[in-house]
matplotlib code that plots the C-alpha trace (Angstrom):
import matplotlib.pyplot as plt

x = [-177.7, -177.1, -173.9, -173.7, -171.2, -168.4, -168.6, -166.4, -167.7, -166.3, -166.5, -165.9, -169.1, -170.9, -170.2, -170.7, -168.2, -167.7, -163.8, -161.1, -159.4, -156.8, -158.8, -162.7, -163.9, -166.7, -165.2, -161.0, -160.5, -157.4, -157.5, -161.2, -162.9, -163.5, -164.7, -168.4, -170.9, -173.4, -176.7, -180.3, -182.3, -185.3, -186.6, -188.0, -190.0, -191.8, -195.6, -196.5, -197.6, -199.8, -199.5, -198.7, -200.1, -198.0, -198.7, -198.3, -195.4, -197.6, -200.1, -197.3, -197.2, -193.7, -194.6, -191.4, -190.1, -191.3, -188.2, -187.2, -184.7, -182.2, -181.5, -178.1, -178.1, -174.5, -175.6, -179.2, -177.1, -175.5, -178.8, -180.3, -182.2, -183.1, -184.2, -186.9, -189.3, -188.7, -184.8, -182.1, -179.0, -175.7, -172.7, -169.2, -166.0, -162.7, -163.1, -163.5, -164.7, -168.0, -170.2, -172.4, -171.9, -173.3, -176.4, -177.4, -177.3, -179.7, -181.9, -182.5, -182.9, -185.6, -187.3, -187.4, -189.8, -192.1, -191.6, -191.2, -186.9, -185.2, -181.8, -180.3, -177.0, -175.4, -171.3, -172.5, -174.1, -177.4, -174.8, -172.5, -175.3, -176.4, -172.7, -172.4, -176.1, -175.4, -171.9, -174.2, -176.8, -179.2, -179.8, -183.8, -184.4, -187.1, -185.5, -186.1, -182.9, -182.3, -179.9, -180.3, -178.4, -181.2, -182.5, -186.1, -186.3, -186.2, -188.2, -190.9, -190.9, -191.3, -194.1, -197.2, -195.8, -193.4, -190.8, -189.9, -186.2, -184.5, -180.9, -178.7, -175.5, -174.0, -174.7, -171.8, -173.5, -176.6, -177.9, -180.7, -182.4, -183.0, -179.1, -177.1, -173.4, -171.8, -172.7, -170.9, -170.8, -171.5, -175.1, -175.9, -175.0, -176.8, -180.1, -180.1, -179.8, -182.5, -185.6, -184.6, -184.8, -188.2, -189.4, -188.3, -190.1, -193.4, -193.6, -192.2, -189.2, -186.2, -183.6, -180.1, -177.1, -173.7, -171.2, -167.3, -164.7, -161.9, -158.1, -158.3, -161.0, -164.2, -167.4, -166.4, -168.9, -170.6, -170.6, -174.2, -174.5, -174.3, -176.5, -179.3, -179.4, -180.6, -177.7, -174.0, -172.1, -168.8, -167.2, -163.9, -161.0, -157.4, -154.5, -155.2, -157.3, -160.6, -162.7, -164.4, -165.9, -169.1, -169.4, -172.2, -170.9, -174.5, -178.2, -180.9, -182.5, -180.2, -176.8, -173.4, -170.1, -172.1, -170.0, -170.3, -168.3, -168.5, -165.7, -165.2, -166.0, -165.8, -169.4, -169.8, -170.1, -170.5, -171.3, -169.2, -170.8, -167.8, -165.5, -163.1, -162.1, -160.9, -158.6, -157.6, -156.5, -153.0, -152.1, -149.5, -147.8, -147.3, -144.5, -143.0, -144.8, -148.3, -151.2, -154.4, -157.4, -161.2, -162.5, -165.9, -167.3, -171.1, -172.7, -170.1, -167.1, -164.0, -160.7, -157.9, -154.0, -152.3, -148.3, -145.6, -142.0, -139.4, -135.9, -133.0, -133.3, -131.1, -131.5, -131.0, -134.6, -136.7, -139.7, -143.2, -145.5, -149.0, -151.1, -154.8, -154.0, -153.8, -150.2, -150.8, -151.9, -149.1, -146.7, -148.6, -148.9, -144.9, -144.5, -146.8, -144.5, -141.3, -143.0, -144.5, -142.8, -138.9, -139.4, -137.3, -138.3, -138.2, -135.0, -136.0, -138.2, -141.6, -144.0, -147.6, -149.9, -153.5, -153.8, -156.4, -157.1, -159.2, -159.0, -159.6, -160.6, -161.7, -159.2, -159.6, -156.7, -154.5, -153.1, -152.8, -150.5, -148.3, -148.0, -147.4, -144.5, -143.3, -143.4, -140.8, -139.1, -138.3, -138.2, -140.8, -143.6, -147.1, -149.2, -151.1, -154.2, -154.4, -156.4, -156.1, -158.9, -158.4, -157.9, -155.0, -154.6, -151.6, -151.5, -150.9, -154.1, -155.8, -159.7, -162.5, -164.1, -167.5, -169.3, -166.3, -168.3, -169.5, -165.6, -164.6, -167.5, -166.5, -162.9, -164.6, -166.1, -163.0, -161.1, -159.1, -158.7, -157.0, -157.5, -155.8, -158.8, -158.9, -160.2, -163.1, -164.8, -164.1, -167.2, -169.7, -170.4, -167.4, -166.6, -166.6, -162.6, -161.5, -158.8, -159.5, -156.8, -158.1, -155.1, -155.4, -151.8, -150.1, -146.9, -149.3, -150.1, -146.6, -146.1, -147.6, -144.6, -142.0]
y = [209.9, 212.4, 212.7, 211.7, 213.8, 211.6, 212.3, 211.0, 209.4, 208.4, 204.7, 206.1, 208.2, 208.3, 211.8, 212.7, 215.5, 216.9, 216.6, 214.1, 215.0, 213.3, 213.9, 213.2, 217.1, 215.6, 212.4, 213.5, 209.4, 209.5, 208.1, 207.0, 208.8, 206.9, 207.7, 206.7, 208.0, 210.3, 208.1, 209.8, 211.6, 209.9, 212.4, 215.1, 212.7, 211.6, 212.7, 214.7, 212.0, 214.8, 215.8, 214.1, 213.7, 213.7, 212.1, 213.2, 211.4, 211.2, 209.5, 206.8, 203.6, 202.3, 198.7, 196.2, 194.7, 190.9, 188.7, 185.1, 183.0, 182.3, 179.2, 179.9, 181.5, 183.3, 184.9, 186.2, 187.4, 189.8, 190.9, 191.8, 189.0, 187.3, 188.8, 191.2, 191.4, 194.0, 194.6, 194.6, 193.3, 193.1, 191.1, 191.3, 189.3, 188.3, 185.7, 182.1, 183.4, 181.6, 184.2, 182.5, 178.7, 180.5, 182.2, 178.9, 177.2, 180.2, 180.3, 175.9, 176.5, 179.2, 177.3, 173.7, 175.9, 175.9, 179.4, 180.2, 181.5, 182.3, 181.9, 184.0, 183.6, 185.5, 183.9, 180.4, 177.7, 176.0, 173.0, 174.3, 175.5, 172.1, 170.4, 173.0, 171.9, 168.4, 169.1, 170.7, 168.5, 170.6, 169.4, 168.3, 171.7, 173.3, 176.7, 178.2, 178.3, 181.2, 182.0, 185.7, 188.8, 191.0, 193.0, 193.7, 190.0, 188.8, 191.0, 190.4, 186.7, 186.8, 190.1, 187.3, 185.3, 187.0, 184.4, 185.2, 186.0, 186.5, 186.6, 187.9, 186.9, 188.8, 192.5, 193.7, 191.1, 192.7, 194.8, 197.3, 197.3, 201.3, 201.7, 201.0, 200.7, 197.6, 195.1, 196.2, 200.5, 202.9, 203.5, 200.3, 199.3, 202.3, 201.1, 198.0, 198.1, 200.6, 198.3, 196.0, 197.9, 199.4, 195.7, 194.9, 197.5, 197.4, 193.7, 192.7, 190.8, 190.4, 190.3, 189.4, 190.6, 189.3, 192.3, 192.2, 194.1, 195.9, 195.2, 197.5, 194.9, 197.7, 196.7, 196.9, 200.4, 203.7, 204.6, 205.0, 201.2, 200.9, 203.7, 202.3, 198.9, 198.6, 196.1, 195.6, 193.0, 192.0, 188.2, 188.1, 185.6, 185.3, 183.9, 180.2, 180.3, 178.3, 180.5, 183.3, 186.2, 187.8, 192.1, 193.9, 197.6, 199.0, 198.1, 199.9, 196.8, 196.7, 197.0, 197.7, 195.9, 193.0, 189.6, 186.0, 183.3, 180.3, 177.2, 175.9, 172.4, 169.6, 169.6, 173.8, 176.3, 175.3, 178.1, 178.4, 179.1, 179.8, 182.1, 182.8, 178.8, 179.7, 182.9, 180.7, 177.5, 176.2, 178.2, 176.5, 177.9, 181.6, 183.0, 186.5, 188.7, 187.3, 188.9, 187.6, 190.8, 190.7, 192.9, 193.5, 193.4, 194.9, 192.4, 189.9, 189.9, 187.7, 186.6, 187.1, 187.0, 190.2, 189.4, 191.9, 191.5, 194.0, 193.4, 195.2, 197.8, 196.3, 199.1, 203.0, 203.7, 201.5, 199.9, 199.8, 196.9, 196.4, 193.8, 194.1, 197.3, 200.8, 201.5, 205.1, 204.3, 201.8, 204.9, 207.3, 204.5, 203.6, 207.7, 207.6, 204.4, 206.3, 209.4, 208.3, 205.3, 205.8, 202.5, 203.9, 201.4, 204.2, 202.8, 199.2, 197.7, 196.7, 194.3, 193.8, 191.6, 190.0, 185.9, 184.7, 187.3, 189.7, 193.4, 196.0, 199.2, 199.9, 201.4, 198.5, 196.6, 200.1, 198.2, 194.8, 196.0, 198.1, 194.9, 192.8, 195.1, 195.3, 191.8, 191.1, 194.0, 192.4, 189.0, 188.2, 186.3, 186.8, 184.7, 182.3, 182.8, 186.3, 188.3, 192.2, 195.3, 199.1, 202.3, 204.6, 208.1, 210.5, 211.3, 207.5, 207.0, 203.4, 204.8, 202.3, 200.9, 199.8, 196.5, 196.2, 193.8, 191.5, 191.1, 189.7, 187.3, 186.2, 185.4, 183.5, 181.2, 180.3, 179.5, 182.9, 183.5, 187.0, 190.4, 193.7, 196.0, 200.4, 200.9, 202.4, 198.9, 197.4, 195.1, 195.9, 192.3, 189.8, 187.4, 183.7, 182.2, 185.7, 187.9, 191.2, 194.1, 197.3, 199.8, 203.4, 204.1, 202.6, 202.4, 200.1, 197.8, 197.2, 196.1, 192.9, 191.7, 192.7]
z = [120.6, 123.3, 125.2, 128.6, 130.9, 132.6, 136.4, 139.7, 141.9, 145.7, 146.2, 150.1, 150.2, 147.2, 146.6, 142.9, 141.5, 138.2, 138.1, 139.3, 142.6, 144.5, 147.6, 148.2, 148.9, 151.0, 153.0, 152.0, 151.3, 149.3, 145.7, 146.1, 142.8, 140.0, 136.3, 135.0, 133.0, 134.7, 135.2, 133.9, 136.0, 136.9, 139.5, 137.2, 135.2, 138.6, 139.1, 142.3, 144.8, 146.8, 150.2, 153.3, 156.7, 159.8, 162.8, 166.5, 168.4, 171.2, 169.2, 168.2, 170.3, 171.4, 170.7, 171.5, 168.1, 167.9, 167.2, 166.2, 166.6, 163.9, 165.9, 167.2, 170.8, 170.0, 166.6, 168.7, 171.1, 169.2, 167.2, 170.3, 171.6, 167.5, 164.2, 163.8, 160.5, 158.8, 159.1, 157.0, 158.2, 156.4, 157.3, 156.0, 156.4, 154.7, 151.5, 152.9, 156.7, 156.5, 156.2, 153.6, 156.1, 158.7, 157.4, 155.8, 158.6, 160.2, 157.4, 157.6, 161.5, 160.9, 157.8, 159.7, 162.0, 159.3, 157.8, 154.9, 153.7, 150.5, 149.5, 146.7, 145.3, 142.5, 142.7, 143.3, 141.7, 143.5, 143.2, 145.3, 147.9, 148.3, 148.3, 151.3, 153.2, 152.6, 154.8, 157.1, 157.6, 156.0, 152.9, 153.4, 155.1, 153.1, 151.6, 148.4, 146.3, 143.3, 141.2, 140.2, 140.0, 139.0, 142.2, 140.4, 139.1, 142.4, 144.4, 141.5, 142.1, 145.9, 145.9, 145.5, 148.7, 150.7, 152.8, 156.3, 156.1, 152.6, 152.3, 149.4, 148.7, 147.8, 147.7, 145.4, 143.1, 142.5, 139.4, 139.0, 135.3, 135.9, 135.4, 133.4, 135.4, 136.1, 139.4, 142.6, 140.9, 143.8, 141.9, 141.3, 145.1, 146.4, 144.0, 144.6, 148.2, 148.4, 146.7, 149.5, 152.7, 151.0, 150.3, 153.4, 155.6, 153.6, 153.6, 157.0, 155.0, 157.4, 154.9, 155.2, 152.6, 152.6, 151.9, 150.7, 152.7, 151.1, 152.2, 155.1, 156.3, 156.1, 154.0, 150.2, 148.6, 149.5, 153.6, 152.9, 152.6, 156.1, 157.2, 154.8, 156.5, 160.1, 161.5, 160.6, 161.6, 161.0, 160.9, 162.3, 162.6, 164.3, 161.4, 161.3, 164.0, 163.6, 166.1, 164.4, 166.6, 164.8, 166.3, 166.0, 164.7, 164.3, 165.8, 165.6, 167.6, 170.2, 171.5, 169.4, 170.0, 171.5, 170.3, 169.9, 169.3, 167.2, 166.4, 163.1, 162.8, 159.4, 159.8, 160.2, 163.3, 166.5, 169.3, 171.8, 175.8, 177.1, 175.1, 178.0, 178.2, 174.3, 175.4, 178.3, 176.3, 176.1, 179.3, 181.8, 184.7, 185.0, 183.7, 183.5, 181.3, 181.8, 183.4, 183.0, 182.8, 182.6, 180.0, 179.2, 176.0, 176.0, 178.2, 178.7, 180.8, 178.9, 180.6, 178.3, 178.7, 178.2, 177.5, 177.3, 176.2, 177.4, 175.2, 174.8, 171.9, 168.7, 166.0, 167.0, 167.7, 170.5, 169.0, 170.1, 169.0, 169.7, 168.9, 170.0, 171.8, 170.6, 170.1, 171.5, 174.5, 174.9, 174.6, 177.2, 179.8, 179.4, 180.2, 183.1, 184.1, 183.7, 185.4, 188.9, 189.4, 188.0, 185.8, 182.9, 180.0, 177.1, 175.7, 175.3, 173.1, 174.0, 172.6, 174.0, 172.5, 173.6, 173.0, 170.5, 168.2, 170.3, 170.2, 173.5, 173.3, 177.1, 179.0, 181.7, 180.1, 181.0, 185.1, 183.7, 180.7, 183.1, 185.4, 182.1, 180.9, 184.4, 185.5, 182.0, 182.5, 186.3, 185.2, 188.1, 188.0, 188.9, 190.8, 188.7, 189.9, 189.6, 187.8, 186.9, 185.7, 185.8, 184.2, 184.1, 185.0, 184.0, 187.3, 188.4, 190.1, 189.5, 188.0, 188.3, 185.4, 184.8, 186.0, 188.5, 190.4, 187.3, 186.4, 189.5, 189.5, 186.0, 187.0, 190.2, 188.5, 186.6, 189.3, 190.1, 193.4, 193.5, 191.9, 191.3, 191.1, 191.4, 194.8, 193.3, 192.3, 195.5, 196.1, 198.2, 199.0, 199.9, 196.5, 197.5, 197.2, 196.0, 197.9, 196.5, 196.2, 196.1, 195.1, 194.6, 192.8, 190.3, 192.7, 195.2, 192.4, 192.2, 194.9, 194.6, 192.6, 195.6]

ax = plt.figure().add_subplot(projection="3d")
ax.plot(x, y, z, "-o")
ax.set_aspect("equal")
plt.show()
């Protein structure tokens, strides 16, 4: 028998290297090279397929991509308006999340339709599928049910009739016959994978794979995973919450960071309309430390509360906690407090945190966190119906954001009746029931507390 070299792999990247380092040379993931044996090479044994012709791109037409609905508005929403044939979407999520509840409830929508849908599980039984339809109400729906692991036995048994919409789960379960590596390798993911987007694209197969996600919460394999499907999503939950939040990270379809909400329910998800009633919930009177801002997440505007705690510092150093902010930013907008407005907070401690779970990333949620940490810092409260948007200079000017107009009619039609806004996005029509203050300093927006 000949004698196969041992290589390193990056379970990161994918990178192959002859020798263990404590550093991926190509990606520099720490500790993220592990031993196997180095897999044949196919590629000289293939036959010359001949040449290829290339086609002019003004010859190509743009047609729109024809899509169906999976059934649940908030899951189309953040697909891009329903699934298209021919994609390959992957979805990951903590153990226990519902990733697999909530593409069988898809899959029965779609197949109740009349089309045709496959259901392939490799870490559960076809008992415990239909213990889990039954609890949804979907046990007469008329989906095809297999248990396989092998990626060529299934794509074998579906090549005479193809269904509309497959789905895998799970990914890291999957094993190629060509290799010979364990399920879940970086090889056999990267195979595996691979005869599905192929089958998918050559038989107009929308197929959807449920993927693990490591401890840092990012989808368990190779990076390349993710560029060789067409749409990632990721399923999302608060601690002992039971809303999950379901992001769109990558779309070739349509838009990224796009979300949708669902509620978890005895009898599975429900969708929920109106996501800022969920953010909203459980709020009573305003109290110090509150502000209330309208971020924007793709093409929805949210109301969330923003708190803030201001304490005396009880250790040597002051501590800065952020929960659902970027802690950085936390620390420059504290120095632009200090800076143009003499509000010296730098030796207290500060905690910030959003309500429900959410995380921001726009720098719209920069005014209402200074007027949070201000309004504890004071002891003063805000008004209750007040609501707050708007970016942060280092200079202390109040920058407008986008859709400035769009927020404000959000937080209308919840009841608000005042906003804090940059002068930039003052309206160019009057709001119905909304007093609008336009500011163009951070000192001016602190005024409203005085």
């Amino acid at each position: 028998m000949v004698k196969r070299k041992r290589i390193y792999s990056c379970d990161s990247c994918g990178a192959q290297h002859l020798k263990w380092w404590g550093r991926c040379p190509d990606c520099d993931a720490p500790d993220s090279l592990s031993e196997r044996e180095e897999e044949p090479d196919r590629s000289r044994a293939a036959h010359f397929a001949g040449a290829i012709s290339f086609t002019s791109l003004s010859k190509v037409q743009a047609n729109e991509a024809e899509r169906f609905s999976s059934g649940l508005s908030e899951l189309d929403r953040v697909l891009g308006g329903g699934l298209v044939p021919g994609s390959v979407v992957l979805i990951g999520g903590d153990p226990g999340i519902g990733k697999s509840t909530l593409l069988l409830s898809a899959i029965a929508n779609i197949a109740t339709s009349g089309n045709r849908c496959c259901y392939v599980t490799g870490e559960e039984s076809l008992d415990q599928i239909g213990i889990r339809a039954e609890r949804l109400e979907v046990g007469k729906a008329p989906i095809q049910l297999a248990a396989q692991t092998c990626v060529e036995s299934i794509l074998a048994n579906i090549k005479t009739e193809p269904p509309m919409v497959l789905v895998i789960d799970s990914i890291q379960t999957l094993f190629s016959e060509a290799l010979e590596s364990a399920p879940g390798s970086v090889s056999q993911l990267r195979e595996s994978t691979a005869q599905l987007v192929r089958f998918a694209k050559e038989n107009g197969v929308c197929i959807l794979l449920v993927g693990h996600v490591t401890k840092e919460g990012t989808l368990a394999g190779p990076r390349v995973l993710e560029h060789m499907v067409d749409t990632v999503l990721y399923f999302e939950s608060d601690l002992g919450s039971r809303f999950r939040i379901i992001r769109a990270v990558k779309n070739r379809f349509g838009s990224v960071n796009e979300l949708g909400f669902f509620s978890m329910t005895g009898g599975g998800f429900k969708e929920v309309k109106s996501p800022s009633a969920i953010f909203l919930a459980g709020r009573g009177e305003s109290v110090p430390g509150s502000i209330i801002l309208v971020t924007r997440e793709s093409t929805r505007s949210l109301l969330v509360e923003v708190q803030a705690l201001v304490d005396d510092t009880q250790g040597s150093h002051p501590k800065r906690v952020a929960q659902g902010l970027d802690a950085q930013r936390l620390s420059l907008l504290l120095a632009v407090l200090h800076r143009h407005c003499g509000i010296a907070i730098g030796e207290r401690d500060v905690f910030v945190n959003v309500v429900g779970g959410l995380r921001i990333s726009e720098t719209a949620v920069d005014l209402a966190l200074i007027l949070a940490i201000f309004s504890s810092f004071r002891e003063c409260r805000p008004p209750s119906k007040l609501v707050v948007f708007g970016e942060i200079g280092l200079t202390g000017e109040v920058r407008p954001v986008p859709f400035g107009e769009e927020r404000l009619i959000e937080a209308q039609k919840h009841g608000f009746r005042q906003a804090v806004i940059p002068q930039g996005n003052l309206p160019r029509k009057q709001i119905p029931d909304m007093d609008v203050m336009p500011v163009p300093s951070l000192d001016q927006a602190l005024e409203i507390f005085h």
